[in-house]
C-alpha positions as CSV (number, residue, x, y, z in Angstrom):
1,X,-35.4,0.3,-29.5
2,X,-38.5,-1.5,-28.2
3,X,-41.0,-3.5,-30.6
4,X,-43.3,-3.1,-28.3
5,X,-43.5,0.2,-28.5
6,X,-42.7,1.0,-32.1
7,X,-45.7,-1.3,-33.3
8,X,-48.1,0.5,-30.9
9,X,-47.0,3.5,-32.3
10,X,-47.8,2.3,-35.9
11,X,-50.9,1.1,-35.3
12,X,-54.3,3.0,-36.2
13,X,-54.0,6.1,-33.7
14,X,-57.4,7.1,-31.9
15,X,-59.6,10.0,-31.4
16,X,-57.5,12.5,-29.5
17,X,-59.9,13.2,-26.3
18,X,-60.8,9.5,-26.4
19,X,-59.5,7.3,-23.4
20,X,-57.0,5.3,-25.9
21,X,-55.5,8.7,-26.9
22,X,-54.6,10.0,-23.4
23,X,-53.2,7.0,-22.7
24,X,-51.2,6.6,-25.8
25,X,-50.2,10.7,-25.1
26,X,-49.1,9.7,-21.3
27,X,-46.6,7.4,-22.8
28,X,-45.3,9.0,-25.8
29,X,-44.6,12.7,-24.0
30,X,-42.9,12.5,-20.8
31,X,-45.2,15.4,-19.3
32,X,-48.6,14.1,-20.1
33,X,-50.9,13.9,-23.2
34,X,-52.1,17.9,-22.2
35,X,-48.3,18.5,-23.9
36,X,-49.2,16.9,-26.9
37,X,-48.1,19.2,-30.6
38,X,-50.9,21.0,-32.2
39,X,-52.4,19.3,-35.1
40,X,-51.0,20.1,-38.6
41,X,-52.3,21.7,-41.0
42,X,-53.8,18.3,-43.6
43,X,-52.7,20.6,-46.7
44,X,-48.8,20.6,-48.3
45,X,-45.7,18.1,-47.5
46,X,-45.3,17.3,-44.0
47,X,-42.2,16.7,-42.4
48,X,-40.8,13.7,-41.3
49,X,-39.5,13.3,-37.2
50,X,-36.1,13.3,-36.6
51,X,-34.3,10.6,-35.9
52,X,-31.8,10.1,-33.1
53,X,-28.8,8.1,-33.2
54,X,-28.7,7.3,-29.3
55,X,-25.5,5.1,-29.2
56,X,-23.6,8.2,-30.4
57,X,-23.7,10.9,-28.0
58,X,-22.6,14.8,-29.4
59,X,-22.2,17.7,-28.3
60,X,-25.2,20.3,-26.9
61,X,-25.2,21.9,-29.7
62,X,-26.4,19.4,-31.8
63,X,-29.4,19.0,-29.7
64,X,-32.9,19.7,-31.0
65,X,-34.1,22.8,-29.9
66,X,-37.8,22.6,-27.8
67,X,-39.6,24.2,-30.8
68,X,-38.7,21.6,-32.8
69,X,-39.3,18.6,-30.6
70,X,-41.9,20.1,-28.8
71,X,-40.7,17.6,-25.8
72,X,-39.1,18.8,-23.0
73,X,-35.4,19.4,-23.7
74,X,-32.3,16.8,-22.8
75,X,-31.1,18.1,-19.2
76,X,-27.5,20.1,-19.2
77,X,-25.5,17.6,-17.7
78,X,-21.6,18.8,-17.8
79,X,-20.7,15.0,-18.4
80,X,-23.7,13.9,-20.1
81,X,-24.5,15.2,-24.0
82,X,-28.0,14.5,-25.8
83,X,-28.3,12.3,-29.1
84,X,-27.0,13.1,-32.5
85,X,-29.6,14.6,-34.7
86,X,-29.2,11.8,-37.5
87,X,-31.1,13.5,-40.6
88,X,-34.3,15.2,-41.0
89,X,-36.1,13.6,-44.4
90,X,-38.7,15.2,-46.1
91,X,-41.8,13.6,-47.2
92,X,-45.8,13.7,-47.2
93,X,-47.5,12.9,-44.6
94,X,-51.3,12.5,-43.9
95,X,-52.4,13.4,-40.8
96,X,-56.3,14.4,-39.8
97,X,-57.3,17.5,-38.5
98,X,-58.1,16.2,-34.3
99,X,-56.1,13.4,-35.1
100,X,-52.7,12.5,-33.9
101,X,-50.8,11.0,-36.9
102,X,-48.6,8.4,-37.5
103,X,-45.5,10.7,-38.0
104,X,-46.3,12.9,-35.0
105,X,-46.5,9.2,-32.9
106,X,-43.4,8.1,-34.1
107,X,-41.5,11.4,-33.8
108,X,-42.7,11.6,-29.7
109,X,-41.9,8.3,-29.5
110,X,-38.3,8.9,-30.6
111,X,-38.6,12.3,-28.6
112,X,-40.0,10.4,-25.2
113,X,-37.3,7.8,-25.8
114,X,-34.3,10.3,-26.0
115,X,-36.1,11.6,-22.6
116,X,-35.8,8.7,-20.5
117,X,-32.1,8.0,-22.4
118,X,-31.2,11.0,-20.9
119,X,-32.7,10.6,-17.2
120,X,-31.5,7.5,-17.0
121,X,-27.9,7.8,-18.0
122,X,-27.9,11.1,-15.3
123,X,-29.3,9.0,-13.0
124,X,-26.9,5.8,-13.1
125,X,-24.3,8.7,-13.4
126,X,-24.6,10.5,-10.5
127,X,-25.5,7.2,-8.3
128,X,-21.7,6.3,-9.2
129,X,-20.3,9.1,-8.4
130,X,-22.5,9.8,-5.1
131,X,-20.3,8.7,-2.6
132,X,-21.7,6.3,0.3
133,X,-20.6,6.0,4.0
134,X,-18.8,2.7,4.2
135,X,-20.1,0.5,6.7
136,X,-16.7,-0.3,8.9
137,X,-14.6,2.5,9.3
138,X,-11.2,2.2,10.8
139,X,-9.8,4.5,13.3
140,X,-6.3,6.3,12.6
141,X,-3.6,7.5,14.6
142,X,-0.9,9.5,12.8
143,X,3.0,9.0,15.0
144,X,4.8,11.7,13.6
145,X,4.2,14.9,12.6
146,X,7.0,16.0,9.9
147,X,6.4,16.5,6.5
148,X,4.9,13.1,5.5
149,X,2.7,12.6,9.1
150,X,1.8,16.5,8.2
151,X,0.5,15.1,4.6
152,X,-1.3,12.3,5.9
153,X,-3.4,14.0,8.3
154,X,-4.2,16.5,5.7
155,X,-5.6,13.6,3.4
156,X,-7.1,11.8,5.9
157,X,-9.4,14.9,7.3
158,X,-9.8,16.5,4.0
159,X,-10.1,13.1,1.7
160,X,-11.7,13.6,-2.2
161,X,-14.0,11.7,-3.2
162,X,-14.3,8.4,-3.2
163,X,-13.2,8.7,0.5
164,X,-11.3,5.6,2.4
165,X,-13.5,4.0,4.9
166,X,-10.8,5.7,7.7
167,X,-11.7,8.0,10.6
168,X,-8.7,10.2,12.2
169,X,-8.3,9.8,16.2
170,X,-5.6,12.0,16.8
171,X,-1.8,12.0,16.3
172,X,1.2,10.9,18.4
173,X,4.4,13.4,19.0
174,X,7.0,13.8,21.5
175,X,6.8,17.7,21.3
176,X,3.5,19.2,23.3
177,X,1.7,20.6,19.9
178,X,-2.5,20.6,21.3
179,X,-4.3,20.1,18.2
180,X,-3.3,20.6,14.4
181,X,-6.6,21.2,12.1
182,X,-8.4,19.9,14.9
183,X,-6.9,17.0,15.2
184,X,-5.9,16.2,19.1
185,X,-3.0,14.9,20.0
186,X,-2.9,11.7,22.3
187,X,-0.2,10.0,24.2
188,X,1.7,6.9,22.9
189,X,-0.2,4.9,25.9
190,X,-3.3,6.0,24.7
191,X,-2.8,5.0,21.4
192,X,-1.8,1.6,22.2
193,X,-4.9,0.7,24.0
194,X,-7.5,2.6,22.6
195,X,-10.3,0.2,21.2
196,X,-11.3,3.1,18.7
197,X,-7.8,3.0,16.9
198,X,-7.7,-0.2,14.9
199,X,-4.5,1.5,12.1
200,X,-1.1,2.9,13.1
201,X,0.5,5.0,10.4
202,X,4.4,5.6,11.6
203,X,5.9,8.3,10.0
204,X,8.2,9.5,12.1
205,X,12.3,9.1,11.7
206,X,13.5,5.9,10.2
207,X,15.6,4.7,13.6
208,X,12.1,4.6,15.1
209,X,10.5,2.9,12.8
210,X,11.2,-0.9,14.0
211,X,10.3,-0.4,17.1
212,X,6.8,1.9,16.9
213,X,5.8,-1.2,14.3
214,X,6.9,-3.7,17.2
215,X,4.8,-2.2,19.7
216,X,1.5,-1.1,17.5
217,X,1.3,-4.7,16.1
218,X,1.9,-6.2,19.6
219,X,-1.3,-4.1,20.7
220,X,-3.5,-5.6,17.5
221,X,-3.4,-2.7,15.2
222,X,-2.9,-2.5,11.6
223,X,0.6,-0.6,10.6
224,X,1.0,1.6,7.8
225,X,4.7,2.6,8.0
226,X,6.9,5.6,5.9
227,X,9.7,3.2,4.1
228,X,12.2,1.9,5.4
229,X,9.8,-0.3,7.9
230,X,13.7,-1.3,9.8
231,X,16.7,-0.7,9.1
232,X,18.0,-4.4,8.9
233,X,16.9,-7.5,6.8
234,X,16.6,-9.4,10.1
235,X,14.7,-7.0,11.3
236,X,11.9,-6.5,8.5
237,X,11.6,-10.2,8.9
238,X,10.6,-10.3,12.3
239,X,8.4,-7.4,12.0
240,X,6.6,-9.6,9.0
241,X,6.6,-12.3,11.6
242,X,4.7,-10.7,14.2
243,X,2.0,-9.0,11.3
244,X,0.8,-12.8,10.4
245,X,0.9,-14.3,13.6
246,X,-1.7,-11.4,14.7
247,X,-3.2,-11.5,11.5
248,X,-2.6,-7.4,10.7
249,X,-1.6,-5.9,8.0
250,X,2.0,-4.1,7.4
251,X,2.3,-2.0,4.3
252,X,5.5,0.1,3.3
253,X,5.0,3.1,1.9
254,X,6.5,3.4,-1.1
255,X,5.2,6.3,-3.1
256,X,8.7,6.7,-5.5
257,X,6.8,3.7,-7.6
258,X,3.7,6.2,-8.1
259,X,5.8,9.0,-9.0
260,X,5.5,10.4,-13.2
261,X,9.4,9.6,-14.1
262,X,9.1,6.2,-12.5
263,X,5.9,5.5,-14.5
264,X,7.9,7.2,-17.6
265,X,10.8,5.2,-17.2
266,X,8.7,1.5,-17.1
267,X,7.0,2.4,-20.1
268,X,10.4,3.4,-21.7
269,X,12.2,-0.2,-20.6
270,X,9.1,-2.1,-20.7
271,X,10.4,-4.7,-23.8
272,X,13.6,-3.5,-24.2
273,X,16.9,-5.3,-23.6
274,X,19.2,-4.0,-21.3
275,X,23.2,-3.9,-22.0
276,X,24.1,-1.7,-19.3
277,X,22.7,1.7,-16.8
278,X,23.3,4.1,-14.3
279,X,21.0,5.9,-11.8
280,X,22.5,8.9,-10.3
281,X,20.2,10.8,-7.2
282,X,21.3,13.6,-6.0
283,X,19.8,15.8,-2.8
284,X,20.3,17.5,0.7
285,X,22.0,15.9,3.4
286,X,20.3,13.5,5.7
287,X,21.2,13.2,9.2
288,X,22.8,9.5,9.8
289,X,21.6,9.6,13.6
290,X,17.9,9.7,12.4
291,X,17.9,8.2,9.0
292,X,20.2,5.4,9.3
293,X,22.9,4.1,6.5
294,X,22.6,5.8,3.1
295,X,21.6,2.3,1.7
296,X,18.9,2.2,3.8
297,X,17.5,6.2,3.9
298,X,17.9,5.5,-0.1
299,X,16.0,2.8,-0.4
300,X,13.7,3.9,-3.2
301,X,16.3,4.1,-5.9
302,X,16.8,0.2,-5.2
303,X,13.1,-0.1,-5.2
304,X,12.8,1.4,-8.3
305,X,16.0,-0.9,-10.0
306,X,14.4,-3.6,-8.8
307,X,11.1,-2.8,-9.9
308,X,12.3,-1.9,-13.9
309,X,14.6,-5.1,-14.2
310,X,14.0,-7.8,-11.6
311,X,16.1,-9.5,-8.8
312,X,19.8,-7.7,-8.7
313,X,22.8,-9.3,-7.0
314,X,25.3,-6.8,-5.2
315,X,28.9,-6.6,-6.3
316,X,31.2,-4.3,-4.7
317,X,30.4,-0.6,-3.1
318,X,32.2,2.7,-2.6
319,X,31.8,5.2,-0.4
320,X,33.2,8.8,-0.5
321,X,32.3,11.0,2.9
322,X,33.2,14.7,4.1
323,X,31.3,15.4,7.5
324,X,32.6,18.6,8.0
325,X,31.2,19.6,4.6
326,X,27.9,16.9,5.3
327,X,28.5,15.9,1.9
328,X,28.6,11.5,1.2
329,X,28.6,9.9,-2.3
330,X,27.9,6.2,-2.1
331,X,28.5,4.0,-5.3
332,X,27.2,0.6,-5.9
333,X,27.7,-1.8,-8.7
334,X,24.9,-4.4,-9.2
335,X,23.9,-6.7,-12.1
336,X,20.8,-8.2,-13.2
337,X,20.2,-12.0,-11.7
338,X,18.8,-13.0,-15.1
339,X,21.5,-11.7,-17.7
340,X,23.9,-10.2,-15.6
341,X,23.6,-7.2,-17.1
342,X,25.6,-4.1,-14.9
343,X,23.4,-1.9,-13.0
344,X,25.5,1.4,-11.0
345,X,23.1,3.1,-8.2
346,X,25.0,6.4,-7.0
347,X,23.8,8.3,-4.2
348,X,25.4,11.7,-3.8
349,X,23.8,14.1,-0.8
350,X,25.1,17.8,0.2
351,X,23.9,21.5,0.9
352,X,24.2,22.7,-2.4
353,X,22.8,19.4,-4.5
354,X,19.4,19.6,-5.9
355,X,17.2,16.5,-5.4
356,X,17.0,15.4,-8.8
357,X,17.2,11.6,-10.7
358,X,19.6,11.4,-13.6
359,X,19.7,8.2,-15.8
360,X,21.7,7.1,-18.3
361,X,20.8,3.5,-19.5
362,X,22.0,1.8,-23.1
363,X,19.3,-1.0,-24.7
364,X,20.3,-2.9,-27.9
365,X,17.5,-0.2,-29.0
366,X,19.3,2.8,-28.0
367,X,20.2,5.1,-25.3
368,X,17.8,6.9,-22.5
369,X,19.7,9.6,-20.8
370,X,17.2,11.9,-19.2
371,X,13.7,12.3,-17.8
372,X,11.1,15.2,-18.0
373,X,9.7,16.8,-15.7
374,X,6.6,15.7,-13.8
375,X,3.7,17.2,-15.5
376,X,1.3,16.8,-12.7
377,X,4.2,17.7,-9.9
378,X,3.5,14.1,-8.9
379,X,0.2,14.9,-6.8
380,X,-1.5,13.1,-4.3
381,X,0.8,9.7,-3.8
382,X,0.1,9.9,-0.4
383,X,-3.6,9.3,-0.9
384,X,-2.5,6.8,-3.6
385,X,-0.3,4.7,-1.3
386,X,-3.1,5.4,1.2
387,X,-6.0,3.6,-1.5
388,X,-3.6,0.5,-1.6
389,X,-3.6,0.1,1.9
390,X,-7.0,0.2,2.4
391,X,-7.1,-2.5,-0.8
392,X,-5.4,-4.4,2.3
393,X,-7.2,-3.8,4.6
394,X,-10.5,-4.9,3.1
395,X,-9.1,-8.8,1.5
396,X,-9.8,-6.6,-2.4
397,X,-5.6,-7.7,-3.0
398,X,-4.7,-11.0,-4.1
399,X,-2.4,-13.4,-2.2
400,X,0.0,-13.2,-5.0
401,X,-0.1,-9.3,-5.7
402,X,1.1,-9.1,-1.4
403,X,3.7,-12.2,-1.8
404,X,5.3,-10.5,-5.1
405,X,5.1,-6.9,-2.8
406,X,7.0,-8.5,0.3
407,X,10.0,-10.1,-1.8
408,X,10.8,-6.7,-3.7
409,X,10.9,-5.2,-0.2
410,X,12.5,-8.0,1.9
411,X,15.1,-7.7,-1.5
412,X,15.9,-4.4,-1.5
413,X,16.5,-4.5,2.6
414,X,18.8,-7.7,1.8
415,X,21.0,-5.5,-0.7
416,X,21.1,-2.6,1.7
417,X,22.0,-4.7,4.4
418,X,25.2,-6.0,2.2
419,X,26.3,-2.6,1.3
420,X,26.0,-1.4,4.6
421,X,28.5,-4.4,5.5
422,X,30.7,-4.1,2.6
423,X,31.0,-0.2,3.5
């Protein structure tokens, strides 16, 4: 509360159609001294003004009604609730007929306070959630139009609030599609040498990958590719390579680490020693002529291994494959670098297998054998990967954060890479 103020307030109060008095009602009522409360009757018990608690906001309810303040009432905010009507003593007070009392000064003050409280706080409210236009915005072109290119269009034409500072140019697709949403379709060529797309996000099949990423960096644009960026170690690495000797930026998606059971699962591990544990995926068949090796298509069930318990080292593989029935069950036995603790990764694809993740890992604490079921259905990751890209793009991630993101990827493509070999 101010001083200031409060030992105005106190002092003797004027005549109220002097000078002093319009002043003093200017200040104390937020809509002019012609607002001010009739005088009270001088006869009887007067009662005292309310008192606000303003560091504890309540709910509307508890608001003082207008006849009571006689103030102009706390605005309805849906995020914003007036102060807590503390008490309301009783006591006599003396107050002369034309003359504006001590307790009717101290009760606007607190009345004209809880006023500007309330402006204020709406105010510094909705400037934070006003969003601005960002003053660089990079141009986008989408390669790929399947069911993640399809999503990322979507966010980037429709983005909530805050919005990335990233403008659509149009999309890139070996089939003749015109436009999609109104986004127009351009040719790879195009692409390539427009000086209004400055980020490439690949998300067409995996074989393609390496070399889209080649050719987009090559022509000075920023990469945002679907993982697996290659489907080799060597690979990745020269792709990495070419990304910091042009000085661009090349982020793997990978949106399995902003999924619910992945964020359930760290919380469950997180402190907990580890004696031994299985993850079991199962799903639809993939196509090995467009998504690569198994290892490699599977990539985020390493990721998210490597992500709960660190470094791994690869120890012998199995694979089990029916083409006429497109059914393939690939087993791997790992252990932790740090305790050599056994780790099995099984990947088991066919028609009739849902795409579910089964667990089944023993800690010196107990036993976790199952996950539930995404509450939230695991929304929006694309725009979430999408934020941490632009985080990139704008130098707000720290050198360390982007070293400790390229080993777990540049790991996870080394163990691939040896399974594929051993298999």
């Amino acid at each position: 509360m101010d001083k200031g103020l409060g030992l105005f307030c106190r002092a003797a109060t004027p005549h109220p159609k002097s000078p002093r008095a319009k002043t003093l009602g200017r200040l104390l009522h937020p809509r002019g001294a012609e607002h001010q409360m009739p005088a009270r009757p001088t006869a009887g018990p007067q009662p005292e003004p309310l008192l606000f608690d303003l560091a504890k906001p309540t709910r509307r309810s508890a608001s003082p009604s207008k006849e009571l303040c006689g103030h102009r009432p706390l605005r309805a905010e849906p995020w914003l609730s007036p102060p807590r009507v503390l008490h309301q003593p009783q006591s006599t007070g003396r107050t002369g007929r034309g003359r504006m009392g001590a307790e009717a000064a101290r009760y606007r003050l607190s009345a004209a306070r809880c006023w500007f409280w309330s402006e204020n706080e709406t105010r510094r409210i909705r400037e934070r959630r006003t969003w601005r236009k960002p003053e660089r915005m990079f141009g986008v072109v989408v390669v790929g139009v399947g069911r993640a290119g399809s999503v990322r269009i979507r966010d980037l034409q429709t983005p909530p609030p805050p919005a990335d500072p990233l403008k659509l140019i149009g999309f890139v697709s070996r089939r003749e599609l015109g436009n999609i949403n109104e986004a127009k379709q351009i040719s790879l060529q195009d692409a390539l040498s427009s000086t209004e797309v400055d980020v490439a996000y690949i998300c067409n099949e995996n074989i393609s990958h390496e070399e889209y990423i080649r050719q987009f960096l090559r022509a000075g644009k920023h990469v945002l590719v679907e993982y697996p960026m290659a489907l080799s170690l060597a690979s990745a690495q020269e792709l990495w390579k070419i990304a910091e000797e042009k000085g661009k930026i090349l982020h793997e998606e990978h949106i399995e680490l902003l999924m619910e059971e992945f964020a359930f699962l760290k919380n469950e591990v997180a402190g907990k020693e580890l004696m031994e544990g299985t993850l079991h995926f199962t799903g639809g068949p993939l196509d090995k002529g467009k998504f690569g090796f198994i290892a490699f298509s599977a990539i985020s069930r390493l990721s998210w291994l490597v992500s709960l318990f660190g470094e791994l080292s690869f120890i012998s593989a199995t694979m089990e494959e029916r083409k006429e029935d497109q059914y393939q069950k690939m087993t791997v036995h790992l252990e932790t670098v740090d305790k050599r603790r056994p780790l099995t990764w099984i990947e088991e694809r066919g028609p009739e297998l849902k795409r579910e993740h089964h667990v089944n890992f023993l800690f010196e604490s107990g036993r976790l054998e199952s996950l539930p079921p995404p509450a939230q259905g695991n929304k929006n990751i694309f725009l979430r990967d999408q934020h941490i890209f632009v985080k990139k793009l704008l130098g707000q991630m720290s050198t360390e954060d982007l070293a400790k993101e390229k080993k777990r990827i540049l790991h996870c493509l080394e163990i691939a890479d040896e399974i594929q070999k051993y298999c």
